[in-house]
C-alpha positions in Angstrom: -16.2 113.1 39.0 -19.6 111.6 37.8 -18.2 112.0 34.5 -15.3 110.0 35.1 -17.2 107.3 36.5 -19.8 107.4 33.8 -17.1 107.3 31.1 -15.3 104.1 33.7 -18.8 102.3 32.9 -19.6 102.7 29.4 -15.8 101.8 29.0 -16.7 98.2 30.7 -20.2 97.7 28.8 -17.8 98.5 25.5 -15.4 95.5 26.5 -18.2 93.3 27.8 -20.0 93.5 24.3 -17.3 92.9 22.5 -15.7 90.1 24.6 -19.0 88.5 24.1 -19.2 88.6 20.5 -15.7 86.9 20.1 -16.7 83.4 21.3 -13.7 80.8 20.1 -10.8 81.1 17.5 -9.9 82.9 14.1 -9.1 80.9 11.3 -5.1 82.1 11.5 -5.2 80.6 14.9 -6.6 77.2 14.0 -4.2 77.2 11.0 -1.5 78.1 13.4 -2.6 75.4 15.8 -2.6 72.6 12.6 0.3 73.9 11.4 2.3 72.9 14.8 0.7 70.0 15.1 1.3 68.6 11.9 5.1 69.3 12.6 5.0 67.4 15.6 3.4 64.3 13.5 6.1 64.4 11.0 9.0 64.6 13.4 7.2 61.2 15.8 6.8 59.7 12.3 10.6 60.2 11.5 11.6 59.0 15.0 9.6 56.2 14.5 11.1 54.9 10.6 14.4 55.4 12.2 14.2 53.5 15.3 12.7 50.3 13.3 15.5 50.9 10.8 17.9 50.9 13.7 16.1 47.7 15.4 16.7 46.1 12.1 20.4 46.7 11.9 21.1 45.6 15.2 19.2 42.2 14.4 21.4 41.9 11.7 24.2 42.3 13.9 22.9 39.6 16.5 22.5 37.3 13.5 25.8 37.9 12.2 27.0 37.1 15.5 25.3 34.1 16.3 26.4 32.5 12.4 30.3 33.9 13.1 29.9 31.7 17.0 28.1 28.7 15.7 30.6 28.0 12.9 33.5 28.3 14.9 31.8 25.9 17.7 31.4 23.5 14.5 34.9 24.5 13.6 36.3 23.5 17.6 34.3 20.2 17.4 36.5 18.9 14.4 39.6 17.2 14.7 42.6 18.9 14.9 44.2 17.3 11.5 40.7 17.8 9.8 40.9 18.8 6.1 38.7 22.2 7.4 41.4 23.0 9.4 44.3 22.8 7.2 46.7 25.9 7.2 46.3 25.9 2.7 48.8 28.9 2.6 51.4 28.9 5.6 50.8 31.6 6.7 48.3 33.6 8.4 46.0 35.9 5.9 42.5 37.2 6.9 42.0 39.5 3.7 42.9 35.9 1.7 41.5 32.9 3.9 42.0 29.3 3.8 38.3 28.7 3.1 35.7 30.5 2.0 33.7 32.3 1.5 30.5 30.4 1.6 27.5 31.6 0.7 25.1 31.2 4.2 21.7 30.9 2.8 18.8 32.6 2.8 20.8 35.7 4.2 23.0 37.2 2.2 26.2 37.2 3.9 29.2 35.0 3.7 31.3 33.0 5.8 34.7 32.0 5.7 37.5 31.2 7.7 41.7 31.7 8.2 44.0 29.2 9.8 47.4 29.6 11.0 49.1 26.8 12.1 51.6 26.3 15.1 51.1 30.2 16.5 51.9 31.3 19.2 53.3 27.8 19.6 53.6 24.3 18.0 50.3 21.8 18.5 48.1 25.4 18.5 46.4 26.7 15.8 44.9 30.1 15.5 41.3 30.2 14.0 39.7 33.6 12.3 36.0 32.9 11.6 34.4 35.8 9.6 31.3 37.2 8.5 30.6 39.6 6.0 27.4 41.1 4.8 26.7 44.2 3.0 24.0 46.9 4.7 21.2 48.3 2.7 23.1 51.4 2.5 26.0 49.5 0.6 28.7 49.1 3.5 30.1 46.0 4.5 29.4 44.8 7.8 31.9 42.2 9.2 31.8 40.2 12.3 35.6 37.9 13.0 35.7 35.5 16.3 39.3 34.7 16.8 40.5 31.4 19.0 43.3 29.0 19.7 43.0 25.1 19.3 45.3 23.0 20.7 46.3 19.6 19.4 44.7 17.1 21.9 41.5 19.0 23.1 38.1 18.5 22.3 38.9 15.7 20.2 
């Protein structure tokens, strides 16, 4: 029996030495340790190129929006036999408009707008403003506000 518990404590003076002598880490666990981290750096740093890439597409968007509505306020203001409002072809053809498309400066889009007149019914005509601008990927963004103006308001 004393054996076993002389044995039990030279056991325990064993571990105790040689837990002391390993104080901190092994190089393969700090390069383990680096290695993680550095993936979690390069996946924030993606996150982070696409969500200002993203931001900047949808201001884009909000500009696009704001261009389309402000030209067709312009577009309501005039009178309703104003040469801008002229039906040029008879008929009502948003791939070919009636005018346009303008150049809108400094912003690299364009602008340009179909008339059709008396639809749905006479004295009415129906207004297609449209913006198109191509993405820095090569697509083409478009924006169209559609609206009715009758003959007699906001004149």
């Amino acid at each position: 029996m004393n054996a076993v518990i002389f044995n039990f404590i030279e056991a325990m003076k064993r571990i105790k030495r040689i837990h002391h002598r390993s104080k901190g880490f092994s190089l393969v666990e700090v390069m383990m340790a680096v290695f993680v981290l550095s993936i979690g750096i390069v996946a924030v740093t993606s996150m982070q190129v696409t969500s200002l890439r993203q931001g900047d597409n949808a201001r884009r968007s909000t500009l696009d929006a704001v261009n389309a509505g402000i030209c067709l306020e312009q577009i309501l203001a005039m009178p309703y036999n104003h040469a801008l409002l002229s039906d040029t072809d008879s008929a009502f053809r948003p791939s070919n408009p009636d005018h346009g498309p303008y150049s809108i400066e400094d912003y690299g889009g364009t602008i340009e707008w179909e008339i059709c007149d008396n639809f749905p019914s006479s004295n009415i005509k129906r207004i297609t403003v449209t913006i198109r601008r191509s993405t820095q990927k090569g697509f083409m963004h478009t924006v169209s506000y559609e609206y009715l103006k009758a003959k007699g308001y906001r004149q």
